[in-house]
VMD Tcl script that builds the backbone (N, CA, C; Angstrom):
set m [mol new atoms 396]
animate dup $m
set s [atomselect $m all]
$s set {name element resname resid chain x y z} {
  {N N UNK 1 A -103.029 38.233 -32.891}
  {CA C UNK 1 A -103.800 38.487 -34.072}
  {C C UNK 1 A -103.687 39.930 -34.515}
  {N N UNK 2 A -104.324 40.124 -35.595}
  {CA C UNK 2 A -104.328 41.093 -35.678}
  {C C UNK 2 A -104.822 42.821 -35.227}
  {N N UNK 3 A -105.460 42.248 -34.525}
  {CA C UNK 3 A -106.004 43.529 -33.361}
  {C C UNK 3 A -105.044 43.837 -32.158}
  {N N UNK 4 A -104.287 43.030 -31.855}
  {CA C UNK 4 A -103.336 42.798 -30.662}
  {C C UNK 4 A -101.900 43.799 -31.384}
  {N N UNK 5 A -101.995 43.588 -33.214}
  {CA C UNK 5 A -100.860 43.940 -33.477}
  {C C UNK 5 A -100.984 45.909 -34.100}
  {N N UNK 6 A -102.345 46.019 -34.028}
  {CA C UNK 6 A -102.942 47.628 -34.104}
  {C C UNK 6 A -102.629 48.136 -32.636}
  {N N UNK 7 A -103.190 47.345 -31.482}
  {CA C UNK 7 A -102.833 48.019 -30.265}
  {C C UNK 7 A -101.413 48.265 -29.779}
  {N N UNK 8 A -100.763 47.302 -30.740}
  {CA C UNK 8 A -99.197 47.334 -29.971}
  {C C UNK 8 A -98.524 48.553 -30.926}
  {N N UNK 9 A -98.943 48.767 -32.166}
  {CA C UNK 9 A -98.464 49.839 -33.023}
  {C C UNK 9 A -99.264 51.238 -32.206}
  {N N UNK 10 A -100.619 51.133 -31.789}
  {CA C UNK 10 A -100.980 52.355 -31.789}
  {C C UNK 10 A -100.271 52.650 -30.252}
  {N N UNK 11 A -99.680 51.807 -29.242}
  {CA C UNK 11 A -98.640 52.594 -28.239}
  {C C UNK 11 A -97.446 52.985 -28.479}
  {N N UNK 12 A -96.964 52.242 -29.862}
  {CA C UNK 12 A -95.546 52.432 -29.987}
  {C C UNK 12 A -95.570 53.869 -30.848}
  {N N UNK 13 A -96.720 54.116 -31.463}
  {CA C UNK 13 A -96.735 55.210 -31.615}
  {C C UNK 13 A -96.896 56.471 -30.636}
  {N N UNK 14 A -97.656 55.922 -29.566}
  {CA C UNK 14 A -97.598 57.133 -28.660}
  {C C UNK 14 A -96.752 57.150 -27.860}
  {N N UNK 15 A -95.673 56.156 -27.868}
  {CA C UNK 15 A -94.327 56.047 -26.944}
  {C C UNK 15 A -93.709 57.009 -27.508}
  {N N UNK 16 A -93.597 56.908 -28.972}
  {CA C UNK 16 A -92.460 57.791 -29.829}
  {C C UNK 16 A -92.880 59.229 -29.843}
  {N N UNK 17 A -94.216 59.400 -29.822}
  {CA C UNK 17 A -94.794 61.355 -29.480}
  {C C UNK 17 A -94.103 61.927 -28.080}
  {N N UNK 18 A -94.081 61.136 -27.703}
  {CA C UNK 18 A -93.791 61.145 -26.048}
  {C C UNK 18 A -92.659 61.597 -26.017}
  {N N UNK 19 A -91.459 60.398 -26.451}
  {CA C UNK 19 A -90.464 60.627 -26.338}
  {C C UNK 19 A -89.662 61.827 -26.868}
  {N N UNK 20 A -90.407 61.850 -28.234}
  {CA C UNK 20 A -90.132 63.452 -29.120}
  {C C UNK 20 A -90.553 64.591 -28.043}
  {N N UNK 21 A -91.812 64.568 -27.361}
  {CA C UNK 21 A -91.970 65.503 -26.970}
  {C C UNK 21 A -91.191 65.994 -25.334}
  {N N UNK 22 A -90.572 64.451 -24.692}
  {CA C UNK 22 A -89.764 65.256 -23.607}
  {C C UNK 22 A -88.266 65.687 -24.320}
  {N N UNK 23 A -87.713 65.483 -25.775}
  {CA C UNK 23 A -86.418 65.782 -26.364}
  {C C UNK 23 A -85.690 64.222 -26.027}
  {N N UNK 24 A -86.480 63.249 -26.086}
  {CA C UNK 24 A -85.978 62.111 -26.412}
  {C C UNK 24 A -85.296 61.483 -27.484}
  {N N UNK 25 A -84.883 62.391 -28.720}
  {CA C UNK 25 A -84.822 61.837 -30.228}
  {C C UNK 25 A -83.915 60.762 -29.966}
  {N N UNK 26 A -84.164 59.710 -30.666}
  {CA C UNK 26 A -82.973 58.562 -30.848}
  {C C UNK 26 A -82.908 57.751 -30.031}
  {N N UNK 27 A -84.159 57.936 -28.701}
  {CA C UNK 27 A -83.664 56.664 -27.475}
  {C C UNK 27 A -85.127 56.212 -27.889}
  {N N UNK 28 A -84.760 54.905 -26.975}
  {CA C UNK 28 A -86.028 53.713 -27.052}
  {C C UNK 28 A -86.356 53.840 -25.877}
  {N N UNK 29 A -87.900 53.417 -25.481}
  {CA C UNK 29 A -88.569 52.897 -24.217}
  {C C UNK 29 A -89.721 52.909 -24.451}
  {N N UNK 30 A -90.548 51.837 -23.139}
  {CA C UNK 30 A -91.533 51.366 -23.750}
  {C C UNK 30 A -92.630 52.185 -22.625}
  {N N UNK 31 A -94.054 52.249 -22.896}
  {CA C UNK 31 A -94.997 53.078 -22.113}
  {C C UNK 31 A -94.399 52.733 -20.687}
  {N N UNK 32 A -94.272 51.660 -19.971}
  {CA C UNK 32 A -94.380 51.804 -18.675}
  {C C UNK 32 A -93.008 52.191 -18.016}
  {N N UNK 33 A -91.792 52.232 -19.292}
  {CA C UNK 33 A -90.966 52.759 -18.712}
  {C C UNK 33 A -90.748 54.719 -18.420}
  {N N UNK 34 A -91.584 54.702 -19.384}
  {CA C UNK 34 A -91.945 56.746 -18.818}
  {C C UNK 34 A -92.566 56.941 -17.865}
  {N N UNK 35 A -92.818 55.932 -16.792}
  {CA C UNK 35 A -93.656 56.692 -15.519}
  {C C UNK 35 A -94.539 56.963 -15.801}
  {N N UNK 36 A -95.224 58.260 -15.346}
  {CA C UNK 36 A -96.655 59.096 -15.341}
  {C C UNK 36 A -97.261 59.442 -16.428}
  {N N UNK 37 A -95.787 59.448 -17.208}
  {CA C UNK 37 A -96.347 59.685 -18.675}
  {C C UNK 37 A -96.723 58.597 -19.269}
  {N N UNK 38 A -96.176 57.514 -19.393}
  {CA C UNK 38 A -96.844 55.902 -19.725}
  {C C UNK 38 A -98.077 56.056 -19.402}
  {N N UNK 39 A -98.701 56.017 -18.373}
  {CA C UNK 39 A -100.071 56.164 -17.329}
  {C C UNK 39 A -101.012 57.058 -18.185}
  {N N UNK 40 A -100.434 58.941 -18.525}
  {CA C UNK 40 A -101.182 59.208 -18.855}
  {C C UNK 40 A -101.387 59.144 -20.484}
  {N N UNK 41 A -100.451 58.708 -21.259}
  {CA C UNK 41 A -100.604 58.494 -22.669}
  {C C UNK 41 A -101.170 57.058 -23.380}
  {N N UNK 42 A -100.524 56.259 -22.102}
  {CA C UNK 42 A -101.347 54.492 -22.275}
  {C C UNK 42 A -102.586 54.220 -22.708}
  {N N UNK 43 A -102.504 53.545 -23.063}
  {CA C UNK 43 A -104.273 52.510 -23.742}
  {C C UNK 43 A -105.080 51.993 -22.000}
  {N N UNK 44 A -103.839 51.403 -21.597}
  {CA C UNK 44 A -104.603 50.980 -20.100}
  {C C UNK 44 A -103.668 51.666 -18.571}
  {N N UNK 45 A -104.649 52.316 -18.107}
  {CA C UNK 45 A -104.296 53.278 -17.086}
  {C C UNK 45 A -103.729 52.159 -15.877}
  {N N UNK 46 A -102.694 51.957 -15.424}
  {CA C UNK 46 A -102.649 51.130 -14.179}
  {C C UNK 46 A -101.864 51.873 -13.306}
  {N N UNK 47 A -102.752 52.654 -12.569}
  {CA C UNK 47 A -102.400 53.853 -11.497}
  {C C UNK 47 A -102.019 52.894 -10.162}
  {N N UNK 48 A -102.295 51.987 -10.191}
  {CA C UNK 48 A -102.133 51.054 -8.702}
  {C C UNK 48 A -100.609 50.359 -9.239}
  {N N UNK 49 A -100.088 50.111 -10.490}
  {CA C UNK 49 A -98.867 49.548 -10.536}
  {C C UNK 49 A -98.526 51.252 -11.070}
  {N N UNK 50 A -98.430 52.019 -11.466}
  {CA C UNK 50 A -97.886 53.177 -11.061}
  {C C UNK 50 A -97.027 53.553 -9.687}
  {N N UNK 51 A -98.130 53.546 -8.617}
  {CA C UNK 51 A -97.739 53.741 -7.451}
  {C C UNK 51 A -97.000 52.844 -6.684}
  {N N UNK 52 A -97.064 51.646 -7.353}
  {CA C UNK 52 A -96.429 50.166 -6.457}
  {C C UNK 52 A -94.751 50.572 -7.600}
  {N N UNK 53 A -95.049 50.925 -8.501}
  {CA C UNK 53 A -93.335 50.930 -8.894}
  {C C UNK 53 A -92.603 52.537 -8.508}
  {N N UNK 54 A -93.761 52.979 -8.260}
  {CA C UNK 54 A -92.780 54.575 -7.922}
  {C C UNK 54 A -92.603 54.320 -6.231}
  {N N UNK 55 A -93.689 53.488 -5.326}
  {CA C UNK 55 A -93.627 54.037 -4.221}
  {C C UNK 55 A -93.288 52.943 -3.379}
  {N N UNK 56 A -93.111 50.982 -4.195}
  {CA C UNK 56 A -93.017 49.718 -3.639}
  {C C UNK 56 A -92.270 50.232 -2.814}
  {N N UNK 57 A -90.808 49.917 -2.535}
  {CA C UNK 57 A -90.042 49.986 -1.266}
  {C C UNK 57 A -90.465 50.551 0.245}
  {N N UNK 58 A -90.927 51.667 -0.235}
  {CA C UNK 58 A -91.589 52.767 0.783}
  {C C UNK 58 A -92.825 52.674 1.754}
  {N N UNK 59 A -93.579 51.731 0.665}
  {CA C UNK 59 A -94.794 51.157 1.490}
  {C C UNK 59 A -94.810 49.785 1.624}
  {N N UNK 60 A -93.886 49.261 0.964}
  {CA C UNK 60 A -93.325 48.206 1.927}
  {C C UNK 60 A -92.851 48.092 3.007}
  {N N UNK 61 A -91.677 49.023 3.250}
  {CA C UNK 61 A -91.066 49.415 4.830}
  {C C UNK 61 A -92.134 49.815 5.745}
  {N N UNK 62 A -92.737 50.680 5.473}
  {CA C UNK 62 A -93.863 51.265 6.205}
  {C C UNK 62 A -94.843 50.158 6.713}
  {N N UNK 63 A -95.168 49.013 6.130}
  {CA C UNK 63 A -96.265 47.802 5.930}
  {C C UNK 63 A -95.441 47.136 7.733}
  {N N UNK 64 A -94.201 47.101 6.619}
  {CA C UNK 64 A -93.617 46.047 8.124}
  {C C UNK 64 A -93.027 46.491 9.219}
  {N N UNK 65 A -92.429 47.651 9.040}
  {CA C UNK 65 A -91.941 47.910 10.133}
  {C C UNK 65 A -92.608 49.254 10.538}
  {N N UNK 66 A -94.091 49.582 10.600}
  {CA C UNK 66 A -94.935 50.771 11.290}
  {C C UNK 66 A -94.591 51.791 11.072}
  {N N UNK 67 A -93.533 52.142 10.270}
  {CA C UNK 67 A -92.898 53.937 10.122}
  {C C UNK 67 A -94.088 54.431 9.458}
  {N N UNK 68 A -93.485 55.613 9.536}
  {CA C UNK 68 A -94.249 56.986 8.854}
  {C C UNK 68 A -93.617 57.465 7.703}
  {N N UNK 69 A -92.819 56.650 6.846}
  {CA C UNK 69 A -92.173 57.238 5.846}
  {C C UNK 69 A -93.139 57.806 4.463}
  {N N UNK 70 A -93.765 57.111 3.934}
  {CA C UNK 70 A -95.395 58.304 3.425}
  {C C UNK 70 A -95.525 59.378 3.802}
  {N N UNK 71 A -95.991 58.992 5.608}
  {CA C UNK 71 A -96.621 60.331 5.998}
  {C C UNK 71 A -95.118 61.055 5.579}
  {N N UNK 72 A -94.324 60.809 5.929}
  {CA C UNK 72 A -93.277 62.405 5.741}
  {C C UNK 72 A -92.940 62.743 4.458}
  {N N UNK 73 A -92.733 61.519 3.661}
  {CA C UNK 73 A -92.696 62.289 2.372}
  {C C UNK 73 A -93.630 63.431 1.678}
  {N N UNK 74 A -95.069 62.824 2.293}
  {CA C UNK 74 A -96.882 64.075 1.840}
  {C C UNK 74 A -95.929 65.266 2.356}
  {N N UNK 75 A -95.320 65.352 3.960}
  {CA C UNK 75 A -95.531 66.608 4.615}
  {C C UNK 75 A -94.224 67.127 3.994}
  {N N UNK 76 A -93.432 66.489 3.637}
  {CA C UNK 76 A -91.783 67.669 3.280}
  {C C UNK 76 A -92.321 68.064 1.755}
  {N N UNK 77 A -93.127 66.964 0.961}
  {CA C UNK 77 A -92.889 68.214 -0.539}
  {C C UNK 77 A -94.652 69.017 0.022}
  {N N UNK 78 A -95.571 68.669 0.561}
  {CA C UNK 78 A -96.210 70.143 0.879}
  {C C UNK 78 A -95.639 71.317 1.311}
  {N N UNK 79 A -94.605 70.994 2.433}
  {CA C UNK 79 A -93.758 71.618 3.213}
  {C C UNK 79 A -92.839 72.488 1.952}
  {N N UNK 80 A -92.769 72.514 0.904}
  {CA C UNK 80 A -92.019 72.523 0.061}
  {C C UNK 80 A -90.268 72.337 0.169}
  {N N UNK 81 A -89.931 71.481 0.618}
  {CA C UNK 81 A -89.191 70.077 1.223}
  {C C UNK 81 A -88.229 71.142 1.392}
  {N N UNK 82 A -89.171 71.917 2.289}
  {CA C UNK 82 A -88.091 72.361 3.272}
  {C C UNK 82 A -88.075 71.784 4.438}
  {N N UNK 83 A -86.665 71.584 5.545}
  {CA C UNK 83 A -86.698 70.456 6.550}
  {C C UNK 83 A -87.706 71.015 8.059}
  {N N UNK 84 A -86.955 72.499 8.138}
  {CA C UNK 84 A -87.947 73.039 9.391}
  {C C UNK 84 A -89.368 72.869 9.453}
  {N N UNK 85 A -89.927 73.141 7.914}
  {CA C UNK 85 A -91.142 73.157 8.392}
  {C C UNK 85 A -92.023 71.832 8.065}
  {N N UNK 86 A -91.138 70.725 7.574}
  {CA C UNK 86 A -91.546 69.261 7.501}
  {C C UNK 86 A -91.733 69.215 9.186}
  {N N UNK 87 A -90.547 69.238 10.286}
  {CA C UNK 87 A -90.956 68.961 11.292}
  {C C UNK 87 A -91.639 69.501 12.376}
  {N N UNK 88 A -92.148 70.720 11.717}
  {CA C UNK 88 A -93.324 71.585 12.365}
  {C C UNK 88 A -94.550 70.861 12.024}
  {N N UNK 89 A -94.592 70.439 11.143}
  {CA C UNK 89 A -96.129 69.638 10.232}
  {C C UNK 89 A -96.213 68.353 11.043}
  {N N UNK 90 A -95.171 67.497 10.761}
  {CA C UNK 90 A -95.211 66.140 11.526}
  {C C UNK 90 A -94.718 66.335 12.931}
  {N N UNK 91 A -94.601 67.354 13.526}
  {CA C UNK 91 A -94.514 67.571 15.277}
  {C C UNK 91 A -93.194 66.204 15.841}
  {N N UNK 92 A -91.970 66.680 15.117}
  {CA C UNK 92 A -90.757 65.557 15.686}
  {C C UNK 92 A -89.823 66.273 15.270}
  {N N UNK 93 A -88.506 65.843 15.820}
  {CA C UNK 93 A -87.197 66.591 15.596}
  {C C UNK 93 A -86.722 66.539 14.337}
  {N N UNK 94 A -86.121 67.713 13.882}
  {CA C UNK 94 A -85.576 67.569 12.456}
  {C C UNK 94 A -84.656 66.774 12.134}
  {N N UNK 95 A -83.936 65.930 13.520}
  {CA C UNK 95 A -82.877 64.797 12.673}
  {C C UNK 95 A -83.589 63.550 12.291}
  {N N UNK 96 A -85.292 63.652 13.144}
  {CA C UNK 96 A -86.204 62.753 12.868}
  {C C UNK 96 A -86.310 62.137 10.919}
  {N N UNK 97 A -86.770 64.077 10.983}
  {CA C UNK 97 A -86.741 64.320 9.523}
  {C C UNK 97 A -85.967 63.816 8.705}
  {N N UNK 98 A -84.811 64.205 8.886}
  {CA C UNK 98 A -83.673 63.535 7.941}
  {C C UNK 98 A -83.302 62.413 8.270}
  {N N UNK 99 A -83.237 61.102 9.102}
  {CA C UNK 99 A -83.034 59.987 9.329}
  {C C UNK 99 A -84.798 59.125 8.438}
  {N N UNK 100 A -85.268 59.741 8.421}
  {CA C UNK 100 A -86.773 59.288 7.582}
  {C C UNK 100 A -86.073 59.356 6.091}
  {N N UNK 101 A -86.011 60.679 6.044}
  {CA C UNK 101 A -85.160 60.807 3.993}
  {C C UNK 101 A -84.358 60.138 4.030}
  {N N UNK 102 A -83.555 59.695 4.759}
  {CA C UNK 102 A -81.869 58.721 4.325}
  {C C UNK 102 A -82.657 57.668 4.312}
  {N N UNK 103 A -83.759 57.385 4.819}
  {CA C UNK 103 A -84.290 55.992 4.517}
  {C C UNK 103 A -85.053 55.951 3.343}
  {N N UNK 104 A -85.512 56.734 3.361}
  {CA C UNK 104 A -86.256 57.101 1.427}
  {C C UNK 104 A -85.382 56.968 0.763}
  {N N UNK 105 A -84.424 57.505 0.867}
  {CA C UNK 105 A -83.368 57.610 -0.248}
  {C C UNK 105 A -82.492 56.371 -0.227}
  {N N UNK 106 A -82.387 55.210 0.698}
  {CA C UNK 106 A -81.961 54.037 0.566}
  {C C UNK 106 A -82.631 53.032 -0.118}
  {N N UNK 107 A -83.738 53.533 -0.133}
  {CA C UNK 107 A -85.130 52.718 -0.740}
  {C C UNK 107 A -85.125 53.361 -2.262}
  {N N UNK 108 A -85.659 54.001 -2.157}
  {CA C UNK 108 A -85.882 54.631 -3.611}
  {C C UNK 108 A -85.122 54.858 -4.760}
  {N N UNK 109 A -83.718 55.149 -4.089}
  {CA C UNK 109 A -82.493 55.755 -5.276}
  {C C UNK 109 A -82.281 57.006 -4.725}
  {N N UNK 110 A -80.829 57.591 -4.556}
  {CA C UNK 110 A -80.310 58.496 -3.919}
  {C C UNK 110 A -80.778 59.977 -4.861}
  {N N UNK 111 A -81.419 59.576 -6.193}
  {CA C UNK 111 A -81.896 60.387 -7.161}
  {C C UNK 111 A -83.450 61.004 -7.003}
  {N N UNK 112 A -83.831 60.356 -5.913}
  {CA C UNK 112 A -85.078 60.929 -5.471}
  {C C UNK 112 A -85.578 62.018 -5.427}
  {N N UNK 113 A -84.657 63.202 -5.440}
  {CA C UNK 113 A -85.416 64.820 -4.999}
  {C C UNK 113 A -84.997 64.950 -6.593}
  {N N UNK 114 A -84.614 64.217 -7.465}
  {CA C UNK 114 A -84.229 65.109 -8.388}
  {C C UNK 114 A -85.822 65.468 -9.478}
  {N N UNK 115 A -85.883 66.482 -10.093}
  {CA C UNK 115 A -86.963 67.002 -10.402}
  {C C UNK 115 A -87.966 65.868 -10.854}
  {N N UNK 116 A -87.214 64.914 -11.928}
  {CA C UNK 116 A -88.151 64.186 -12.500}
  {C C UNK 116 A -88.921 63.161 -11.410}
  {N N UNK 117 A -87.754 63.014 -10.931}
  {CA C UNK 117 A -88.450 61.334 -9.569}
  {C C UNK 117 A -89.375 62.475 -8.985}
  {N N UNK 118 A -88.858 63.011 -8.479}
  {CA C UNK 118 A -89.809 64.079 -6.840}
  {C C UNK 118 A -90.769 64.249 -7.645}
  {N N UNK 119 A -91.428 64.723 -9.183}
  {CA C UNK 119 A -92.557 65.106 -10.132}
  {C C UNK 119 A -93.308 63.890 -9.935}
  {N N UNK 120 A -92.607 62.236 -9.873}
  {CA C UNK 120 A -93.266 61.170 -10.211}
  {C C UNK 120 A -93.705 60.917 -8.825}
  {N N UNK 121 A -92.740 61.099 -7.718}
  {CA C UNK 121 A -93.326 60.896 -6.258}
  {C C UNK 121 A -94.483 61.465 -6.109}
  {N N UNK 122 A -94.377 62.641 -6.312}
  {CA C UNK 122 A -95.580 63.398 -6.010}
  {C C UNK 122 A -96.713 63.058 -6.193}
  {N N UNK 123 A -96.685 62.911 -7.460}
  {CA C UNK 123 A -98.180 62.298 -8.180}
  {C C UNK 123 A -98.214 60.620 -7.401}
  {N N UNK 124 A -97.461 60.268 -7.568}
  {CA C UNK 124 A -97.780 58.216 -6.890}
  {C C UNK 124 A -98.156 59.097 -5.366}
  {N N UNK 125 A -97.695 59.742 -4.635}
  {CA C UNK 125 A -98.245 60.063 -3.255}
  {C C UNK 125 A -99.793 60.483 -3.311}
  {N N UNK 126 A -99.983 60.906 -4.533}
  {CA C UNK 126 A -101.844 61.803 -4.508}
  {C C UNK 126 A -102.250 60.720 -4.799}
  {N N UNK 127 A -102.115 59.564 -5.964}
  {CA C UNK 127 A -102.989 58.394 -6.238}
  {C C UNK 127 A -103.058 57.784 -5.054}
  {N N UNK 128 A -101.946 57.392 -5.096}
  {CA C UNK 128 A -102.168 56.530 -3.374}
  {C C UNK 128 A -103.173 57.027 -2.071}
  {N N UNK 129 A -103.069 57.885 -1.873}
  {CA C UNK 129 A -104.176 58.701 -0.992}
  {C C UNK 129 A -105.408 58.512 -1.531}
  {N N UNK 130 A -105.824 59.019 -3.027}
  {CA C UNK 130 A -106.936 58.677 -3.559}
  {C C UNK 130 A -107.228 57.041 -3.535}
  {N N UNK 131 A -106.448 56.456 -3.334}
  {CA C UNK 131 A -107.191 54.361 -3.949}
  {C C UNK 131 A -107.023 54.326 -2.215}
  {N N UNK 132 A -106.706 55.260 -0.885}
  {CA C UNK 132 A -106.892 54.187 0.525}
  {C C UNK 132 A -106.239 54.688 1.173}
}
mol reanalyze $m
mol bondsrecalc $m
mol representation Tube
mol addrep $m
C-alpha cells in the first residue's frame, strides 16, 4: 500500500545519501548491503542480524567446535593487531595466534583486516558483547 511504498522511498533515499556520502556516485545497493552503515541510517535497527552477517561463520565455529576465535579477535584489534601482544593478552603462543587468524580469515574472507571489514568487525565484536 501506500505507506509501505513512502517507507521503501524514504530508505532508498537514505541509501543514496549514504552512498554519495562514502564517494559511491553511480553504484547501487540496498541498506543492508552497507553494513554498519545500513544499521545506522535504517528505519529498523537489526544489530543481532548485523552481527550474525559480519560475525556468522566465526560464532558458528566457536558454537561447535569450543575455540576461542572471538575471544582473539576482541584481544588482537585491542592489542592493536599487533601479534606479540595479542599473545601476551590471551597467555598462548604466537603461532597459536596466527593459526586462530588463518582460521578467521578462512571463515570470513581473506579481506578481513582490510580497513573497511576490520571497521565492521569491530563494531559486530562490541554489539555482540553488549546482546551476551
Amino acid at each position: 500500500g501506500p505507506s509501505a511504498i513512502a517507507a521503501a522511498h524514504g530508505e532508498a533515499a537514505r541509501c543514496v545519501r549514504a552512498l554519495l556520502a562514502l564517494g559511491r556516485t553511480g553504484e547501487g545497493a540496498a541498506m543492508a548491503g552497507l553494513g554498519f552503515l545500513g544499521q545506522l541510517l535504517g528505519d529498523h535497527a537489526d544489530l543481532d542480524g548485523f552481527v550474525r552477517q559480519t560475525l556468522g561463520p566465526v560464532l558458528d565455529y566457536d558454537a561447535r567446535r569450543g575455540t576461542e576465535l572471538v575471544a582473539t579477535l576482541r584481544a588482537y584489534f585491542a592489542s592493536g593487531s599487533q601479534l606479540a601482544r595479542t599473545k601476551d593478552v590471551l597467555h598462548v603462543h604466537v603461532n597459536t595466534v596466527v593459526q586462530r587468524l588463518e582460521r578467521v580469515a578462512s571463515l570470513l574472507g581473506e579481506d578481513w583486516q582490510s580497513p573497511d571489514r576490520a571497521l565492521e568487525i569491530q563494531l559486530a565484536l562490541r554489539v555482540h558483547r553488549l546482546g551476551g
